[in-house]
N, C-alpha and C positions, 0 to 999 in steps of 0.2 A: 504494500500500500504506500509506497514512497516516500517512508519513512517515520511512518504515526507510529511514537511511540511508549506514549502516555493516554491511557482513557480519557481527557478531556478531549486531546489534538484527534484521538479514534470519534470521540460523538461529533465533533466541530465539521469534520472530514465527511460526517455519514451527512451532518446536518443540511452540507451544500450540497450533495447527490441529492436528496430526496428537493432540498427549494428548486432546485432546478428542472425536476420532475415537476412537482406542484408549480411551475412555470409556466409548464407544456410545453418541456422538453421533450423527445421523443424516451422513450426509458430506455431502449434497447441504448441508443445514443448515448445516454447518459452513463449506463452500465459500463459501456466500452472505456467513455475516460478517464472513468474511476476504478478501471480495473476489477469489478465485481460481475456478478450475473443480474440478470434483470428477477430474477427470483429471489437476491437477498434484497434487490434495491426495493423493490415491491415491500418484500417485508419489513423493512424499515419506515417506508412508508406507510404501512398499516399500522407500525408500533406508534409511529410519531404521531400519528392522527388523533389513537388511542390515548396516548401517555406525554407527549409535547418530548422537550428534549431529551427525559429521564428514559425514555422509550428508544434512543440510539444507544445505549450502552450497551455491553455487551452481556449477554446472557450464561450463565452458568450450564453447561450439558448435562451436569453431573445429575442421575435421580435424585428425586426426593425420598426413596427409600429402596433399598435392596430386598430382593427376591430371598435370597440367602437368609437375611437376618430376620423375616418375621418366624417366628414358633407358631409349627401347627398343632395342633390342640385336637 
């Protein structure tokens, strides 16, 4: 991502891909400059819509709980 590499400069980064989308930027277009897919740009754009700029950060992948660790009874 040419060089983001602090979560502020990562939301800042997301924040111009999506304004520029929400411009009526072409998204494919825009995916290309920023180096991403139109499918994460998309969903940034749905987070942002959702959640404003707290909604470009970045997401945890990790479950919210393990298959392993529940007791079956």
């Amino acid at each position: 991502m040419g060089g983001v590499v602090d979560q502020q400069g990562l939301v800042e980064y997301r924040y111009r891909a999506v304004c520029e989308v929400l411009g009526g930027s072409p998204i494919g277009e825009v995916a290309l400059r920023y180096g991403t897919t139109r499918q994460s740009l998309d969903s940034w754009r749905a987070r942002f819509k959702q959640e404003g700029m707290d909604g470009l950060a970045d997401r945890s992948r990790r479950p919210h709980s393990s298959p392993s660790m529940h007791v079956v009874r």
